[in-house]
N, C-alpha and C positions, 0 to 999 in steps of 0.2 A: 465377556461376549458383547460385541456392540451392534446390537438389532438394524438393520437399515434403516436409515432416515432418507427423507429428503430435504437439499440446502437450496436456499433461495436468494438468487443474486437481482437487488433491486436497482432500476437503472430509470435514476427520478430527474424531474425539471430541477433546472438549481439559479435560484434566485442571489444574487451577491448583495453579504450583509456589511452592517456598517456596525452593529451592536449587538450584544446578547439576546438582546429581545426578539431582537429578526433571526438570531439563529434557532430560537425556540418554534415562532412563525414557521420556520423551512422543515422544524420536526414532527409539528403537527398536520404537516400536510405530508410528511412519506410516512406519518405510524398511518393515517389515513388510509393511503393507499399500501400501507403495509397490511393490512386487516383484508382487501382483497385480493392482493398477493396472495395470500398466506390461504387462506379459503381456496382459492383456484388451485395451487400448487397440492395443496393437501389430498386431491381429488387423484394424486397420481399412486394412493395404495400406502404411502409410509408415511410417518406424521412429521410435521417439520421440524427442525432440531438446529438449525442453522439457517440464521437470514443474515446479507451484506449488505452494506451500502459502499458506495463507491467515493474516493478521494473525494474533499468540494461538495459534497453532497448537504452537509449538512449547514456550510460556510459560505457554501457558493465560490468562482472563477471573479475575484476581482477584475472590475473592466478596464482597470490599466496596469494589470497586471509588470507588464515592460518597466513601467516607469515608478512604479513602485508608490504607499500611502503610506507610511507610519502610522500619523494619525485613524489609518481605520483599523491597521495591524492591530494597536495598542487596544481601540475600543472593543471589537471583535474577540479579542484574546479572554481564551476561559482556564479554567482547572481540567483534571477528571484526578478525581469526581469533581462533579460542578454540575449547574443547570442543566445541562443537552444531556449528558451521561442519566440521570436521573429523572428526565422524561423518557430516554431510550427504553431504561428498566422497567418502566410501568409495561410494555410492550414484550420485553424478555420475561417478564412475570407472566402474563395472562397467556404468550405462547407455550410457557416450558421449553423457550429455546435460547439459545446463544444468539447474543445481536453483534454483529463486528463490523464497525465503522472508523472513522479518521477525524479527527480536526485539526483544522490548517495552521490555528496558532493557539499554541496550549504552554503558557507558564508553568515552570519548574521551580519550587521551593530551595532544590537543590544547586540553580546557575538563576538568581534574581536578576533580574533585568532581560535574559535574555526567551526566546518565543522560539519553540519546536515545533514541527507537522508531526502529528503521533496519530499512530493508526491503537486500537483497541477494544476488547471484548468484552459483554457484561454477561454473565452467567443467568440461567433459568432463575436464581435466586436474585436477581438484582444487583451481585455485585460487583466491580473492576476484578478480571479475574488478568489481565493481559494490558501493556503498551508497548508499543515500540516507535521510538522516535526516527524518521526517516533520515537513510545515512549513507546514502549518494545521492546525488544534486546537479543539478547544472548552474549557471552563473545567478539565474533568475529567481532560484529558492532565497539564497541568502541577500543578495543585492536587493532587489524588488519585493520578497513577498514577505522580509523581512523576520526571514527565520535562521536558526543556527544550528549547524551538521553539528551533528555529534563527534567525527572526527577530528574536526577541530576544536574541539575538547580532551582529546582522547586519553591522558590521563585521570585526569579529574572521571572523566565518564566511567570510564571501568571500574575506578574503584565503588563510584555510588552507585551506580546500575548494574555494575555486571557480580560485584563483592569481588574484585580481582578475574575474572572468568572477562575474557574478552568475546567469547562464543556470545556467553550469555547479557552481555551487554552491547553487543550489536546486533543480532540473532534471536532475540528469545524467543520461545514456544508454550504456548499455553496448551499441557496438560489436562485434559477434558474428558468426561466419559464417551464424547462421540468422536476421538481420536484428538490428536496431538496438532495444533492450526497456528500456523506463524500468519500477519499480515505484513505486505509489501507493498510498498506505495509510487504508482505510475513510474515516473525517471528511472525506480531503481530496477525494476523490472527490464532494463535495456541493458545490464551486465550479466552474466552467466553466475557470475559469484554471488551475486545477493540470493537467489534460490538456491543452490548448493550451502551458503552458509547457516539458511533456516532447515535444508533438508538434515547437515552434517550434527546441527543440534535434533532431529527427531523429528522435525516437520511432515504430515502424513497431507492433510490440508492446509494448502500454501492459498492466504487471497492475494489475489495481483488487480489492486484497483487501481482504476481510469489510464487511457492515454489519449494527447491530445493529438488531430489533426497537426499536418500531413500522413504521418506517422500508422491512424488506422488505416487510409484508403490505401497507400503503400504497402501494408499485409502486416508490417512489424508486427504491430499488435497481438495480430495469431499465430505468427512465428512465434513472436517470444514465449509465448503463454504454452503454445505446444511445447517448446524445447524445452522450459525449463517443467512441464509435466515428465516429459520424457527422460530426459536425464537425469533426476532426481527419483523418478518412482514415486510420484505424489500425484495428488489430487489439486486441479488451478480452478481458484473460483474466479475468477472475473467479473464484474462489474463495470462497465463503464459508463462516465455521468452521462447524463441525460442533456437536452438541451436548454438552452439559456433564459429565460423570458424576459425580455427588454421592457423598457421603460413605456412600451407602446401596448403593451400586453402581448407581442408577439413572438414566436420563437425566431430565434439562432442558433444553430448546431458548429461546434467548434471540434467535437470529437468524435461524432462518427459511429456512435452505437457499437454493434455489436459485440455485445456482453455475451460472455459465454463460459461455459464447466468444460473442462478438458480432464479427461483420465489416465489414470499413471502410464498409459503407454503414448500417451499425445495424440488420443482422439476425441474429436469436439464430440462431445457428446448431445451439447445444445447451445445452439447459439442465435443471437437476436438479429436477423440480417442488416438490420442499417437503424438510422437514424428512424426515431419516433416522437412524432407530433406530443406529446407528453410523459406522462408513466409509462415505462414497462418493468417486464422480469423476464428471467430464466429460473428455469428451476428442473433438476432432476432427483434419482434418487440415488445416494452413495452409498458403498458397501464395504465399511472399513477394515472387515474382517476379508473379502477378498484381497485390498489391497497389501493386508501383512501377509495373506498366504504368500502373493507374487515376491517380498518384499526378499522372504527366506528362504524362497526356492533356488536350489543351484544350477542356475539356466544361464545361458548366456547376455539375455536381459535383462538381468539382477547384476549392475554395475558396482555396488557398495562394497561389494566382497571382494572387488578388483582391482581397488582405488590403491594405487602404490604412492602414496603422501609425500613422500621424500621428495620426488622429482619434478612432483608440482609446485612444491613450495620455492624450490629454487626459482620461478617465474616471477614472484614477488621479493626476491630479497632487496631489491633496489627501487624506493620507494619515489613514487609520481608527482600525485599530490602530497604534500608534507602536511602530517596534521599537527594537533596546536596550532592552528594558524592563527585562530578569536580569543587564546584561553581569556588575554588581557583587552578584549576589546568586544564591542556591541554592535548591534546594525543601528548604520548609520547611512549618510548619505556618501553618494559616493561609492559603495559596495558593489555595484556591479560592474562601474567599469574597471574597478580594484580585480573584481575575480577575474574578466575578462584577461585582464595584462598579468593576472597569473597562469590563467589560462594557453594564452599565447607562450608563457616560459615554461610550461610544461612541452608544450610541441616542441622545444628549441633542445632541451634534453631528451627527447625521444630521439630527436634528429643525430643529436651529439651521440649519442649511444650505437646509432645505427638501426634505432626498430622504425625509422621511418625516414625517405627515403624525398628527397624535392623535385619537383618535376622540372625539367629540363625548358619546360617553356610558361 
C-alpha cells in the first residue's frame, strides 16, 4: 500500500557552467531553494516523497549552444555517481525523498571517450537507484552539445545497459516504494513512443523535463505532456527550466515556464503559468494506489488491455534513422552539419516511400 505523497517539480535559474565546481555552485543554490520548496509544498497534508529538477538545471543552457564548445563539454563533464549526485544525496537524505534530476554530460566507463545527457534518481537512502541516458535527439544534441544517442550505439548499448533487454536499455524504470518512475528528457517528449516505451516497461510516474521556446508558447509543451498522460495512464511531472541569469546579473527566459503535474487521464492538475522572475515550483499530492485501481479496471479508458502489438509493430519494420551510426567514431567537429545532411536523407526516403508527399510549389 503506497500512502499519498506529495511530488515537487522545481523550476530553478540556471546559470551555464564551464567546470565541476560551477555545477556544484548551481546545486547549492536549488538544495537552497529546495528547503523552501519542500516546507511550502509539505503544508499541502502529505509528506513529500518526490522532488524534480528539470533538464539544464543543474549544468545550465550553454550560450552557444548552436555552435557548439568541446572544450566546456569535456571540462563540464561528470560521473554519477560523482560530485553533483552526492551533494543531491545529502538533500534526498534529510527529506526521506527521491531527488530525480539530469546532467547534460556524463562519462560512461562503458563507451570512454564518448558524453551522454542522462536524466537519474537518488533514493531516500542516498543512493543512484535509476539512469537513463537520452535516446532521441535532434541535430543539436550530438553536433553542438556534443553528446552521443544511444542508438547510435545500439548494439554495444543493449548488451551493457539493457543485459540483452532492449525494453530495458532504452526504457528503464526505477522500481520504488512510491510507485514505478521512468525520466524523459525535453526533445524526447515530442514523439509518442518514448512515453509508451517507459509506460510498456511499467512506468506509473513518467518526468518529462524542460522544453525550449517557441515550442511552450505554441502549447506543444502541454499537449505533449497531457497526451502522453493520457495515453499511457500515467502520472507526467514536468519541470521546466527556469530562466537564464546573464553576465549582467539579469534574467532571459528562453523557455517559457509553465511547469506542471498532469494526471493519468491528462488533466493539469497544477501548473505554473509563465515565466518567473527566478525560483519557482509546482507541487501536488499523488495517489498511486488510485492510479492502479484506474489502471486494472475494465473500462474503456484502460487502453493497455487493448493494445493489439502485431499491427503496430508493422509501422516500424523499415527503419528511418539507421543506428550504429557513432559505434566507430566520437564528437567531433563538424557533427552537425553531418547530422543535418543525414537528416535531409531521411526526408528523401520518406519521400521515396511515399509517407511524405512534396508540395507542388
Amino acid at each position: 500500500m503506497v500512502a499519498p505523497y506529495t511530488a515537487v517539480a522545481l523550476s530553478t535559474r540556471n546559470y551555464a557552467v564551464k567546470t565541476t565546481k560551477e555545477s556544484l555552485e548551481n546545486i547549492k543554490r536549488i538544495n537552497d531553494f529546495m528547503d523552501v520548496a519542500v516546507m511550502v509544498a509539505a503544508t499541502d497534508g502529505a509528506p513529500v516523497r518526490l522532488i524534480v529538477l528539470p533538464e539544464m538545471a543543474i549544468q545550465g543552457m550553454p550560450m552557444d549552444f548552436r555552435a557548439g564548445n568541446k572544450e566546456q563539454h569535456e571540462s563540464a563533464a561528470t560521473t554519477i555517481p560523482g560530485p553533483e549526485t552526492e551533494a543531491l544525496a545529502v538533500k534526498a537524505k534529510q527529506f526521506n525523498a527521491y531527488i530525480a534530476a539530469e546532467l547534460l554530460w556524463v562519462r560512461d566507463e562503458d563507451f570512454p571517450g564518448h558524453l551522454f545527457n542522462v536524466g537519474f534518481i537518488i533514493s531516500p537512502q542516498g543512493e543512484i537507484v535509476y539512469r537513463r541516458a537520452k535516446a532521441t535527439s535532434d541535430a543539436y544534441e550530438g553536433g553542438a552539445l556534443g553528446t552521443t544517442n544511444p542508438h547510435d550505439l545500439w548494439d554495444q548499448w543493449i548488451e551493457k545497459k539493457g543485459n540483452g533487454s532492449k525494453l530495458d536499455a532504452f526504457f528503464p524504470v526505477a522500481r520504488t516504494e512510491i510507485g514505478n518512475i521512468g525520466y524523459l528528457i525535453c526533445h524526447e517528449g515530442a514523439y509518442p513512443e518514448t512515453g509508451r516505451g517507459l509506460a510498456m516497461n511499467g512506468c506509473e510516474v513518467m518526468i518529462r523535463a524542460t522544453l525550449i521556446e517557441p515550442q511552450v508558447m505554441q502549447g506543444m509543451w502541454e499537449l505533449q505532456n497531457r497526451a502522453h498522460a493520457m495515453f499511457n495512464q500515467m502520472i507526467v511531472i514536468s519541470p521546466n527550466l527556469g530562466p537564464q541569469v546573464g553576465k549582467d546579473g539579469g534574467f532571459f527566459d528562453v523557455f517559457g515556464g509553465q511547469s506542471m503535474i498532469v494526471d493519468h487521464k491528462g488533466h493539469v492538475l497544477v501548473k505554473q503559468p509563465g515565466m518567473a522572475n527566478g525560483d519557482s515550483f509546482v507541487s501536488t499530492v499523488i495517489d498511486i494506489e488510485a492510479l492502479r485501481r484506474a489502471r486494472i479496471a475494465n473500462g474503456v479508458t484502460n487502453w493497455f488491455k487493448d493494445l493489439r502489438t502485431e499491427q503496430y509493430a508493422a509501422i516500424y519494420e523499415q527503419p528511418i534513422y539507421e543506428k550504429n551510426q557513432y559505434v566507430k567514431e566520437l564528437p567531433q567537429e563538424g557533427w552537425l552539419a553531418r547530422e543535418d545532411k543525414r537528416r535531409a536523407g531521411n526526408i528523401e526516403k520518406l519521400v521515396e516511400r511515399g509517407l511524405l508527399v512534396r508540395p507542388n510549389n
